[in-house]
N, CA, C and O atoms as a MOPAC input file, in Angstrom:
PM7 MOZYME 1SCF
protein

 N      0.83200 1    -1.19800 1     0.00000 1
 C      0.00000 1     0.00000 1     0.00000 1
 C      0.87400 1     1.25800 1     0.00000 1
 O      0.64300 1     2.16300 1    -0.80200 1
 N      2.04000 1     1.34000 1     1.03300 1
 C      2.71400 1     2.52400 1     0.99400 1
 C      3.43100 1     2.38200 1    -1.06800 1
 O      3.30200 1     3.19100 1    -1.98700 1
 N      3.96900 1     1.32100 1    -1.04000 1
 C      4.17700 1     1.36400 1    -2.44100 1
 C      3.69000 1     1.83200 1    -3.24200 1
 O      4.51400 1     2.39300 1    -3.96400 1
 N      2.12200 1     2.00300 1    -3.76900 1
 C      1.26600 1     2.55700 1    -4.57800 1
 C      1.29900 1     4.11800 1    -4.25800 1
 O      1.47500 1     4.97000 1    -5.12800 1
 N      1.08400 1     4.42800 1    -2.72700 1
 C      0.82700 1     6.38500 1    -2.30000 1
 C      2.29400 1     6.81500 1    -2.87100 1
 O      2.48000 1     8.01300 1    -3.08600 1
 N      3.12300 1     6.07700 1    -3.07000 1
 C      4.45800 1     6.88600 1    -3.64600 1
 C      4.40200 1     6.87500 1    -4.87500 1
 O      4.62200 1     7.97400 1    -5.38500 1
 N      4.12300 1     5.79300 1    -5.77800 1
 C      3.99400 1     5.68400 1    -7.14000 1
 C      2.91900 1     6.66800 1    -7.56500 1
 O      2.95900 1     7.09800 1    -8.71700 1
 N      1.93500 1     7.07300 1    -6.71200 1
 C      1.12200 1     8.10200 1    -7.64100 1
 C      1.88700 1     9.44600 1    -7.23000 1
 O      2.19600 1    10.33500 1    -8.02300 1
 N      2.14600 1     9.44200 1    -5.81500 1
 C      2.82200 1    10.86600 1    -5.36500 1
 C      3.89100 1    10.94200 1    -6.60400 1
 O      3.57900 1    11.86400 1    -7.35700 1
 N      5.11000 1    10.21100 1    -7.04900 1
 C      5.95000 1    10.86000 1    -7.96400 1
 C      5.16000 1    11.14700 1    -8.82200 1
 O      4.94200 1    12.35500 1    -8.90800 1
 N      4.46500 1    10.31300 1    -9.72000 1
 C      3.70300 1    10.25000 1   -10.92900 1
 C      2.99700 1    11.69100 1   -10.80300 1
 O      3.37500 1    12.59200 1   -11.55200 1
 N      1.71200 1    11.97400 1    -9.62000 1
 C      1.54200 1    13.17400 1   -10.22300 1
 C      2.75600 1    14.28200 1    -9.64600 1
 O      2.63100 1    15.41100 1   -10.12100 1
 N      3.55200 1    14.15400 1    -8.98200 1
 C      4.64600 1    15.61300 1    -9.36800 1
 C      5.43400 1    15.47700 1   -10.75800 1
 O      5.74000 1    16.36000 1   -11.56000 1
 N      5.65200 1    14.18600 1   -10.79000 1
 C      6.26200 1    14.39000 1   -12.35600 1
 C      5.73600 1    14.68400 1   -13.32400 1
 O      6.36600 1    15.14800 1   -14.27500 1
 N      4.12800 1    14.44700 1   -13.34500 1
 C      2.80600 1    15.58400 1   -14.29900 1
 C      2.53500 1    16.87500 1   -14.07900 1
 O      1.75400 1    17.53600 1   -14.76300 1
 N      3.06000 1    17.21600 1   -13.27800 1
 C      3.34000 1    18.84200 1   -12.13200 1
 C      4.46800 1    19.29300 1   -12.82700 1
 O      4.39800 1    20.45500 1   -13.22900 1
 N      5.56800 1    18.61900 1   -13.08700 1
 C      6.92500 1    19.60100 1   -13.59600 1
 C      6.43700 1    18.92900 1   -15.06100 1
 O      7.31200 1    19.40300 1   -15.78600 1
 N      5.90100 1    18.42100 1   -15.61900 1
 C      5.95700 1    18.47300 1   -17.09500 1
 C      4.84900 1    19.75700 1   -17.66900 1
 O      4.92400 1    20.54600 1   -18.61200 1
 N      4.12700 1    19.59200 1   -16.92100 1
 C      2.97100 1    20.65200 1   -16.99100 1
 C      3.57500 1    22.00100 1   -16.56700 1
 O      3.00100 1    22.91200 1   -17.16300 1
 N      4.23800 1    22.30100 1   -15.99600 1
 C      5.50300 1    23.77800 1   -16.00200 1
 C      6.12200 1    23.89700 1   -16.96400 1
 O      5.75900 1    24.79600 1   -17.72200 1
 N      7.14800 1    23.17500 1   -17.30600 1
 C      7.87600 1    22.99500 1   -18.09300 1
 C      7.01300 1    23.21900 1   -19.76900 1
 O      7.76200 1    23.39500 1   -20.72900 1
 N      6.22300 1    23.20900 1   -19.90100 1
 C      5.12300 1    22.87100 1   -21.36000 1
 C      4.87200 1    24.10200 1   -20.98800 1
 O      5.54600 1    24.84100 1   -21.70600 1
 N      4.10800 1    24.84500 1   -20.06300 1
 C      3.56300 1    25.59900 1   -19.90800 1
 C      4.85800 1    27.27300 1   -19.67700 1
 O      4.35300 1    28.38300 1   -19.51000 1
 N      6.59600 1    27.07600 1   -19.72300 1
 C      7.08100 1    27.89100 1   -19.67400 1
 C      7.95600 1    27.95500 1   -21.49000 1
 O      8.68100 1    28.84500 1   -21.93500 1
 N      7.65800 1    27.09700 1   -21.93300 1
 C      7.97000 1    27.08300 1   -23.46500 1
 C      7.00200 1    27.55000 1   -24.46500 1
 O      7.31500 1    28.25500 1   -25.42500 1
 N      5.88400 1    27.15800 1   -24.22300 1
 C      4.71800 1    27.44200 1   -25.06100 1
 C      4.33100 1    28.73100 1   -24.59700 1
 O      4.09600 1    28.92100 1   -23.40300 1
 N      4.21600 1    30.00200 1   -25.80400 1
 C      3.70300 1    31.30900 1   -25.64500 1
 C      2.54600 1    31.09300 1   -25.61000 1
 O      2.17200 1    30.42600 1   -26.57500 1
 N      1.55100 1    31.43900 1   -24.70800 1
 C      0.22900 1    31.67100 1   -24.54700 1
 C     -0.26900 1    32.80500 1   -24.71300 1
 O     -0.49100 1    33.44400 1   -23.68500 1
 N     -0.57400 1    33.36800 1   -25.89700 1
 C     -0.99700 1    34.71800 1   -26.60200 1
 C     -2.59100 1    34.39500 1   -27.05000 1
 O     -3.00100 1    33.58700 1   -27.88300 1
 N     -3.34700 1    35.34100 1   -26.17400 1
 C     -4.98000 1    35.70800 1   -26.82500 1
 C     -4.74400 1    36.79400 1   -27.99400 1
 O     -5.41900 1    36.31200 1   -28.90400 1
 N     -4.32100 1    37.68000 1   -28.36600 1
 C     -4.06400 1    38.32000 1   -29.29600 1
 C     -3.76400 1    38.31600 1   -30.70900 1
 O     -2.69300 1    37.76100 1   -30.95200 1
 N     -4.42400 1    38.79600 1   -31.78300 1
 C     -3.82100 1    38.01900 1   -32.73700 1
 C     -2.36800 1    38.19000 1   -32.95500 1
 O     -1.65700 1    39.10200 1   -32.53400 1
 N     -1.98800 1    37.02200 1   -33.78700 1
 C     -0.64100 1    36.55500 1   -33.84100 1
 C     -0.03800 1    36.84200 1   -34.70200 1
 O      1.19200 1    36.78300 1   -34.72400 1
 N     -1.20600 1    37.46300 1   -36.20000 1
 C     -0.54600 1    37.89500 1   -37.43400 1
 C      0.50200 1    39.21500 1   -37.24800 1
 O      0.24200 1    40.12000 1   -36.45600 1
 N      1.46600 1    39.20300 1   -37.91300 1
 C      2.00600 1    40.25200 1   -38.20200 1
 C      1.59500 1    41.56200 1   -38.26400 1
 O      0.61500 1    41.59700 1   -39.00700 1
 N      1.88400 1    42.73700 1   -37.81500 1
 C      0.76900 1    44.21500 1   -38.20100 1
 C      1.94800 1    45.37600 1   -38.59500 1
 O      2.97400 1    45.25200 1   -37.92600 1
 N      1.95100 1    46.08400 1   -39.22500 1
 C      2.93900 1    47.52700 1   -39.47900 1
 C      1.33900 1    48.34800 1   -40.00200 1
 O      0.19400 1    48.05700 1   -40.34800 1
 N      2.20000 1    49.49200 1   -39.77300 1
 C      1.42900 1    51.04200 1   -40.01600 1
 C      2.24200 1    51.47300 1   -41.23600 1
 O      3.41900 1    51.41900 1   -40.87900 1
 N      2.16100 1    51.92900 1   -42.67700 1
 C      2.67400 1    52.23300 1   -43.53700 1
 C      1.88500 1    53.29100 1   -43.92900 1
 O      0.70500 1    53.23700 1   -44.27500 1
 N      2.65800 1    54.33200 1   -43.85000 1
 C      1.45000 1    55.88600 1   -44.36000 1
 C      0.24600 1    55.61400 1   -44.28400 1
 O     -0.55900 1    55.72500 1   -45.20800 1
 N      0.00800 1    55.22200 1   -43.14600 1
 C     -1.02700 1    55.45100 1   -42.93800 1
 C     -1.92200 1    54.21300 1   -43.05000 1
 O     -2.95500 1    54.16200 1   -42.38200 1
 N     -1.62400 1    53.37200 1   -43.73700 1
 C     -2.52700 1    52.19800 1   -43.81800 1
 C     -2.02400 1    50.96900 1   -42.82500 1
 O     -0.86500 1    50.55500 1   -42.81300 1
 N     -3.16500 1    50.42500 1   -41.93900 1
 C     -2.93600 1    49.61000 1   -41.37100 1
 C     -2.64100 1    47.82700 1   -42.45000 1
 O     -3.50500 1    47.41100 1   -43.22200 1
 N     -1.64000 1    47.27800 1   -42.27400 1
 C     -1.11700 1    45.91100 1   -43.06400 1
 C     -1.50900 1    45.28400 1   -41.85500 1
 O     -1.41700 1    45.68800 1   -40.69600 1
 N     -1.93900 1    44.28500 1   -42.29200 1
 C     -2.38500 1    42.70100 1   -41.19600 1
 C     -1.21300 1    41.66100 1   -42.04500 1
 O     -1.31500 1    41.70700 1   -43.27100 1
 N     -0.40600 1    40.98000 1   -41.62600 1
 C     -0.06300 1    39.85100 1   -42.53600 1
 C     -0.04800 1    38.68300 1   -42.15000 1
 O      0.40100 1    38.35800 1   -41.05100 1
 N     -0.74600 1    37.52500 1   -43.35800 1
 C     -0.99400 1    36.62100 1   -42.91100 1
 C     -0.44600 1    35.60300 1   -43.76400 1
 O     -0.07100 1    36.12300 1   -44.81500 1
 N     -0.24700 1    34.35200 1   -43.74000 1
 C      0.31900 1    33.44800 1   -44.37700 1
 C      0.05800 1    33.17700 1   -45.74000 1
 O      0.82000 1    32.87500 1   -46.65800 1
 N     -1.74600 1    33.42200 1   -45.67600 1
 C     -1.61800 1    33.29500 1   -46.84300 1
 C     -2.61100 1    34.78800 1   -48.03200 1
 O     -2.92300 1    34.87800 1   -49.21900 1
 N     -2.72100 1    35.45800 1   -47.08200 1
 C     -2.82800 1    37.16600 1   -48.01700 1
 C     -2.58700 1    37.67300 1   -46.73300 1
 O     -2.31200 1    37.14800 1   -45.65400 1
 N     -2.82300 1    39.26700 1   -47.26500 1
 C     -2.49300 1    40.49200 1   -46.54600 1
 C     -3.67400 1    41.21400 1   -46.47700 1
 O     -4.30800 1    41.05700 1   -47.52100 1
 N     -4.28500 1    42.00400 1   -45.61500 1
 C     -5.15500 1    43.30700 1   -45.91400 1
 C     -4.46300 1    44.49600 1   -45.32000 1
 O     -3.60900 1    44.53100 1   -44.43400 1
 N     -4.81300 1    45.10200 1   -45.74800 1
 C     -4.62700 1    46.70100 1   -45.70900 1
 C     -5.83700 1    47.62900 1   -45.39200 1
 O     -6.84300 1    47.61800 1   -46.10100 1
 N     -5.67000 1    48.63000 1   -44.03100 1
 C     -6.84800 1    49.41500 1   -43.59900 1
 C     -6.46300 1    50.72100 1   -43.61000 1
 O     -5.35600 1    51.15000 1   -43.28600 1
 N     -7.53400 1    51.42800 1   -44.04200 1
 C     -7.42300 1    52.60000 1   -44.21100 1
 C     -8.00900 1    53.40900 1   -43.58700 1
 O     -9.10700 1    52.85600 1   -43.53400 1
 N     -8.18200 1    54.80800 1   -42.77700 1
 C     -9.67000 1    55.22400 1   -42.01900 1
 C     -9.54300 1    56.69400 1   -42.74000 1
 O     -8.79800 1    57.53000 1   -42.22800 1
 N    -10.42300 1    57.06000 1   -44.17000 1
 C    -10.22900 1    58.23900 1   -44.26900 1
 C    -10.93300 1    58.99100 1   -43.38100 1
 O    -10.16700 1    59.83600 1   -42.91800 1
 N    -11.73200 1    59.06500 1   -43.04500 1
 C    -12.79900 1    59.67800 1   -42.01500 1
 C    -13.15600 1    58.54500 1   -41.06100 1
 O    -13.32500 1    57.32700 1   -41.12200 1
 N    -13.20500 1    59.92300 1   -39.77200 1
 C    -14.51800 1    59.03700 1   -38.26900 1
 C    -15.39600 1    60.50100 1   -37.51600 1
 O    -15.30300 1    61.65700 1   -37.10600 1
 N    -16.23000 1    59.36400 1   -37.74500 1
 C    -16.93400 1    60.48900 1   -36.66000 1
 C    -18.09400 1    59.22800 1   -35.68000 1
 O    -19.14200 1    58.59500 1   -35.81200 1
 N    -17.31600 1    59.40800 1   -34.99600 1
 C    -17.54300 1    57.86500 1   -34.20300 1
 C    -19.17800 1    57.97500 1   -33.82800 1
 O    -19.65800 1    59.04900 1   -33.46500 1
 N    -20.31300 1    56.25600 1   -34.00500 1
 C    -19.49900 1    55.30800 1   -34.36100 1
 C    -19.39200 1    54.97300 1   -35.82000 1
 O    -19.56300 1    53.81100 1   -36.19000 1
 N    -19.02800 1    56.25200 1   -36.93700 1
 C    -19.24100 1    55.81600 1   -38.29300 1
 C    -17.83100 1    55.92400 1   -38.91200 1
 O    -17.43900 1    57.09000 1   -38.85800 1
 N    -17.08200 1    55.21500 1   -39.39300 1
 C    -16.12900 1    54.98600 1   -40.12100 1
 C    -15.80900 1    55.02200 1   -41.85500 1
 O    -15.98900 1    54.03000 1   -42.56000 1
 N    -15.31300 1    56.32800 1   -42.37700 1
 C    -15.31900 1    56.09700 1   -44.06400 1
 C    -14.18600 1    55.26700 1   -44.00600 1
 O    -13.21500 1    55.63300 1   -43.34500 1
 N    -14.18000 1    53.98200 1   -44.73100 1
 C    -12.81100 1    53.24300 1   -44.45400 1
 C    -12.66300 1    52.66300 1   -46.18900 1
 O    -13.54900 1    52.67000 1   -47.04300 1
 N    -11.05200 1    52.12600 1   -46.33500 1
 C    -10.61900 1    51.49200 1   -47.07900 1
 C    -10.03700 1    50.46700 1   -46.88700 1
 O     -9.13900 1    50.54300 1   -46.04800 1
 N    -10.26100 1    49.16500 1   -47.51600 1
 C     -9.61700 1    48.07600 1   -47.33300 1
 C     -8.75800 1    47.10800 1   -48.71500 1
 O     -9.42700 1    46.41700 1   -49.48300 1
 N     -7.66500 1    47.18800 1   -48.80000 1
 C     -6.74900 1    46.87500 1   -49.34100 1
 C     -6.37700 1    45.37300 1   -49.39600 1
 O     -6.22200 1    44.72900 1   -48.35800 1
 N     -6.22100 1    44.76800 1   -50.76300 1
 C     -5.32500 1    43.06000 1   -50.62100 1
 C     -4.12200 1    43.03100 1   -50.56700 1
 O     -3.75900 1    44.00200 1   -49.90300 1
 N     -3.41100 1    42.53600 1   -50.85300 1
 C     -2.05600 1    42.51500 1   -50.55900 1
 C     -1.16200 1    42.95700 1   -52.39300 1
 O      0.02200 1    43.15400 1   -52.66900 1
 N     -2.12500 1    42.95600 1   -53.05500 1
 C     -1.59600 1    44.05300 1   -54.35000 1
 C     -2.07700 1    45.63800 1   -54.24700 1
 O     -2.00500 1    46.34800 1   -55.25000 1
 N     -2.54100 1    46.12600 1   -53.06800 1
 C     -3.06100 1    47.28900 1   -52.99800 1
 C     -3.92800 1    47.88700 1   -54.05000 1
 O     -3.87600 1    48.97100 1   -54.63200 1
 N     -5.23700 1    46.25400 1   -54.17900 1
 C     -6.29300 1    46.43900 1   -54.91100 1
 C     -7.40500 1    46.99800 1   -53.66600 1
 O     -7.27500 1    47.03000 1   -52.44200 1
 N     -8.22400 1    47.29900 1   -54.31800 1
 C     -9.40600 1    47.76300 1   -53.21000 1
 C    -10.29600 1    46.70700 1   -53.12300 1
 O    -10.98500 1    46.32300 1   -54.06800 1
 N    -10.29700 1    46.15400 1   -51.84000 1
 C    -11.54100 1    45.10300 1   -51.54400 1
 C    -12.76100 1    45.59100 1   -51.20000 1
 O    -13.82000 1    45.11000 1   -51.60200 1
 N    -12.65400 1    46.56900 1   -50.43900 1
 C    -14.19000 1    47.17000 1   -50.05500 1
 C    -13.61800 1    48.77700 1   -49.76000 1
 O    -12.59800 1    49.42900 1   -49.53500 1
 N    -14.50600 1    48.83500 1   -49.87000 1
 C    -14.63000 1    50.56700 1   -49.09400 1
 C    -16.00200 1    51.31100 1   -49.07200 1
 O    -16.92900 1    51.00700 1   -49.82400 1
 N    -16.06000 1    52.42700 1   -48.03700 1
 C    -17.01900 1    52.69400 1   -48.06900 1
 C    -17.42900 1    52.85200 1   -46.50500 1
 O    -16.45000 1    53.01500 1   -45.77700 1
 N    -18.83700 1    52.83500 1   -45.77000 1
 C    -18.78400 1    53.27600 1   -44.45700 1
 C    -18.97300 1    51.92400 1   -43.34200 1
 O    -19.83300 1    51.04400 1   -43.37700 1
 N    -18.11400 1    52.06700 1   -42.59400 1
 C    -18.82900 1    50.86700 1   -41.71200 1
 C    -19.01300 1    51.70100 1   -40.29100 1
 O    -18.48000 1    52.77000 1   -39.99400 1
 N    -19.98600 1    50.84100 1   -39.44300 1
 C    -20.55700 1    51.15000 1   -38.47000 1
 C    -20.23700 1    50.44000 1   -37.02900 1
 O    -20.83100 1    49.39700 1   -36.75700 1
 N    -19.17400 1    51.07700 1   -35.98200 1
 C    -18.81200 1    50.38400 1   -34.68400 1
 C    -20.06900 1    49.69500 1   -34.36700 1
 O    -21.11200 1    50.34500 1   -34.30800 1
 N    -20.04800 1    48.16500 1   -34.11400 1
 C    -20.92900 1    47.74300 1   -33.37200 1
 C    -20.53300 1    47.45200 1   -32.00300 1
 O    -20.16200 1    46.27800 1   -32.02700 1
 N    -20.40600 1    47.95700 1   -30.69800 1
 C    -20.24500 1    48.11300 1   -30.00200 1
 C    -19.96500 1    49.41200 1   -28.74000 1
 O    -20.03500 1    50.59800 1   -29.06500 1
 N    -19.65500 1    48.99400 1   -27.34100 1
 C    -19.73200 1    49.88700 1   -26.68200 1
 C    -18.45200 1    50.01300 1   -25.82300 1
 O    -18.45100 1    50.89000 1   -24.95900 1
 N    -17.42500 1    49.27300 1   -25.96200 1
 C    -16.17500 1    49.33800 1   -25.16700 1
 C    -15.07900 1    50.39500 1   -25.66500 1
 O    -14.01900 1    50.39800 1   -25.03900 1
 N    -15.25300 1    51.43500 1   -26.89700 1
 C    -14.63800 1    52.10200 1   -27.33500 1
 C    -15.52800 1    53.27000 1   -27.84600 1
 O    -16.62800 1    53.44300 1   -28.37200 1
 N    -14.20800 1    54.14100 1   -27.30500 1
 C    -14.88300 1    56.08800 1   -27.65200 1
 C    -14.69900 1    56.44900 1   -29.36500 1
 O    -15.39900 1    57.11400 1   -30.13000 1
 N    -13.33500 1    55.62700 1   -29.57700 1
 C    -12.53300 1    55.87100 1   -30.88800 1
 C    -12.05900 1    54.81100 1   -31.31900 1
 O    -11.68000 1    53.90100 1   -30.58200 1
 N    -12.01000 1    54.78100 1   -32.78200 1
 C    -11.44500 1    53.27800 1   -33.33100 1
 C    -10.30100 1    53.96100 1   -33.34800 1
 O    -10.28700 1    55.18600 1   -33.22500 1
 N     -8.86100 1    53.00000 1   -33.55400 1
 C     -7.80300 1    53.73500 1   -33.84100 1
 C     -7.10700 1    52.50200 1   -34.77600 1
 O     -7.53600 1    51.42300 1   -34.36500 1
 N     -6.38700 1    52.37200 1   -35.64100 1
 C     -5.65300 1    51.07600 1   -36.63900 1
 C     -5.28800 1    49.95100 1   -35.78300 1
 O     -5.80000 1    48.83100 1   -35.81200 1
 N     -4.25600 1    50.40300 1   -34.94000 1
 C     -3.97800 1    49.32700 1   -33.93300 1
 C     -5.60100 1    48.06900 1   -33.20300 1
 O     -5.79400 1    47.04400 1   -32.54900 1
 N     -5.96200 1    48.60700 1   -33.57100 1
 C     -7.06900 1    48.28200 1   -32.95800 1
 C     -8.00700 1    47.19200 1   -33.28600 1
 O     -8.77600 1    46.59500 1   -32.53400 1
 N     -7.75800 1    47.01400 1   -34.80700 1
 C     -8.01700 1    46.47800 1   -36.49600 1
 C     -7.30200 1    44.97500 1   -36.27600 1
 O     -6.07300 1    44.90000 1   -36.26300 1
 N     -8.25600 1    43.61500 1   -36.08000 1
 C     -7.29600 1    42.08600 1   -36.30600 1
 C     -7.74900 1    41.87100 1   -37.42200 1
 O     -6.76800 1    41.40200 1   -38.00000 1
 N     -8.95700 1    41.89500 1   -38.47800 1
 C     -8.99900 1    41.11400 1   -39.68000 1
 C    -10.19400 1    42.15300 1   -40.37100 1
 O    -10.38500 1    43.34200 1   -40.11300 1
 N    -10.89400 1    41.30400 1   -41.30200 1
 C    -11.97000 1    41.86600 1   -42.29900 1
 C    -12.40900 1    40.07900 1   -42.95400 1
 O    -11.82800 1    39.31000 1   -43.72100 1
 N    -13.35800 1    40.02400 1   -42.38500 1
 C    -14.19700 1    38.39400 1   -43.22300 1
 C    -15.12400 1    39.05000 1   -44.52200 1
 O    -16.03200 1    38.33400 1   -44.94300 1
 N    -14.91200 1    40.41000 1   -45.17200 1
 C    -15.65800 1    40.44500 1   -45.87700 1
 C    -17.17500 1    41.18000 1   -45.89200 1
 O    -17.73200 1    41.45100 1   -46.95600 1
 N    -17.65600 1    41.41200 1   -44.83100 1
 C    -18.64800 1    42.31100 1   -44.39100 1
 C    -18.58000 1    42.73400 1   -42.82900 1
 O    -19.46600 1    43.40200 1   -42.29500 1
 N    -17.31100 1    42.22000 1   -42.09400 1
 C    -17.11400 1    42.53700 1   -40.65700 1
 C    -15.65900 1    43.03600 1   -40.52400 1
 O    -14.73200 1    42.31500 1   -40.89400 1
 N    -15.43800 1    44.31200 1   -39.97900 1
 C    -13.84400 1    44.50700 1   -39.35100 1
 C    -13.65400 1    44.32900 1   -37.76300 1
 O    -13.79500 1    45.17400 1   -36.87800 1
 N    -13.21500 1    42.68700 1   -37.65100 1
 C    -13.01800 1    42.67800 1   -36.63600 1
 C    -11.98300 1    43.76400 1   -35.81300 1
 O    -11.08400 1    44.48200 1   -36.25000 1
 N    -12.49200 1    43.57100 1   -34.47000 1
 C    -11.51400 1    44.52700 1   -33.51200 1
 C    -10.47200 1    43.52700 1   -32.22200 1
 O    -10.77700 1    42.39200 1   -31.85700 1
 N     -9.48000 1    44.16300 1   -31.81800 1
 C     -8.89900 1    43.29700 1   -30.49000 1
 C     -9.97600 1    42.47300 1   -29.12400 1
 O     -9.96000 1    41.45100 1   -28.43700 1
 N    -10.91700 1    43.82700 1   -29.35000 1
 C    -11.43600 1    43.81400 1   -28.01600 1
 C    -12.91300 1    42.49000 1   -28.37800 1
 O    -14.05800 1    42.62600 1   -27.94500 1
 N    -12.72100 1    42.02700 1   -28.72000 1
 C    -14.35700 1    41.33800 1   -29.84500 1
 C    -15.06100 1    41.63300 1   -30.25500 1
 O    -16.02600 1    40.90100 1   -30.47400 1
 N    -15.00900 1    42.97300 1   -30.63700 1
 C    -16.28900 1    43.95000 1   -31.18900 1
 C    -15.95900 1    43.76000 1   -32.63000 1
 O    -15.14600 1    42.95800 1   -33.08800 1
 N    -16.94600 1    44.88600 1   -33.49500 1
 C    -16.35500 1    44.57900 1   -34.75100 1
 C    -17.27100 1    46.03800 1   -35.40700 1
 O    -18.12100 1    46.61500 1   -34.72800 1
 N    -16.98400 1    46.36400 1   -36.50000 1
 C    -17.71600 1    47.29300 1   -37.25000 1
 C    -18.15600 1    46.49700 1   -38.51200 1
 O    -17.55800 1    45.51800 1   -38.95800 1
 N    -19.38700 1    47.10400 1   -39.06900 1
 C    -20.03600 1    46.66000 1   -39.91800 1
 C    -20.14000 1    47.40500 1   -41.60600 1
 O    -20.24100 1    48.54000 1   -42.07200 1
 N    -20.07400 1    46.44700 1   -41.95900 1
 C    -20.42700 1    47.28700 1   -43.43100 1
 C    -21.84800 1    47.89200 1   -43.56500 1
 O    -22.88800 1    47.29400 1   -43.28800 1
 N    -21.73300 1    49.32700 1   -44.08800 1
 C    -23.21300 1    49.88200 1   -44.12000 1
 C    -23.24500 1    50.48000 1   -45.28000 1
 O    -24.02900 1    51.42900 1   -45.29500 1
 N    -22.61600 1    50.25800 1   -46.38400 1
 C    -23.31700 1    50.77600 1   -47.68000 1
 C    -24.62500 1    50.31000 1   -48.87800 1
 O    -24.85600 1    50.51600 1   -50.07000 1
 N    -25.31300 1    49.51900 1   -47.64400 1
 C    -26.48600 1    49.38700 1   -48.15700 1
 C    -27.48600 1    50.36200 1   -47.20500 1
 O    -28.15200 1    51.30300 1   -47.63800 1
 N    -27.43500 1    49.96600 1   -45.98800 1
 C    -28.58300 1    50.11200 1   -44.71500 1
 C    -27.76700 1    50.15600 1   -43.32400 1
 O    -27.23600 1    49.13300 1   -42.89200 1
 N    -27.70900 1    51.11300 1   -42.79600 1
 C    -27.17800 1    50.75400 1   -41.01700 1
 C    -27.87600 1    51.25900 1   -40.45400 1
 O    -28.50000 1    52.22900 1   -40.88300 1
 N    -27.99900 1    50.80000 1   -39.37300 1
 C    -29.21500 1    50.80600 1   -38.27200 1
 C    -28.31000 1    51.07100 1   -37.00200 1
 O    -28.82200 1    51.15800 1   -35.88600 1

């Protein structure tokens, strides 16, 4: 019996220092991970396999005239999108993780919307 309380006692400390050890090698980042630079002005996201590019010609918060760029500095969208949310006074580039195409995601989980049809 004492035989077994030791065999689990090492066993779980030796799952104790492997679980440190894993846990002081491996970066644990919530943030996105893509690449970002500011280039005159346009925010670059880079990703493995394209790039976007953000632009904010105008704000007048929460409405955004924005431009969004591919990685040939074609125009994917542009036009106005609309903060959906309430954790921010001001969008600012930094601020910008992606674009799915009708959403600009934000850091914080919010996102702005495309409104060149209808925004509400």
């Amino acid at each position: 019996m004492r035989l077994l309380k030791n065999i689990i006692l090492y066993s779980l400390a030796f799952i104790g220092c492997l679980s440190l050890l894993f846990l002081s090698v491996v970066k644990v980042d919530n943030t996105n991970s893509f690449e970002k630079e500011i280039v005159s002005g346009i925010l670059w996201i880079h990703a493995p396999d394209d790039s976007n590019g953000f632009k904010i010609l105008s704000s007048e918060h929460p409405m955004y005239k924005m431009v969004i760029f591919n990685r040939e500095k074609m125009v994917l969208a542009s036009g106005e999108f609309l903060y959906k949310g309430h954790k921010m006074n001001e969008l600012h580039l930094p601020d910008i993780i992606g674009f799915d195409g009708k959403y600009i995601h934000l850091k914080n989980n919010e996102y702005l919307e495309c409104c060149n049809v209808k925004c509400d």
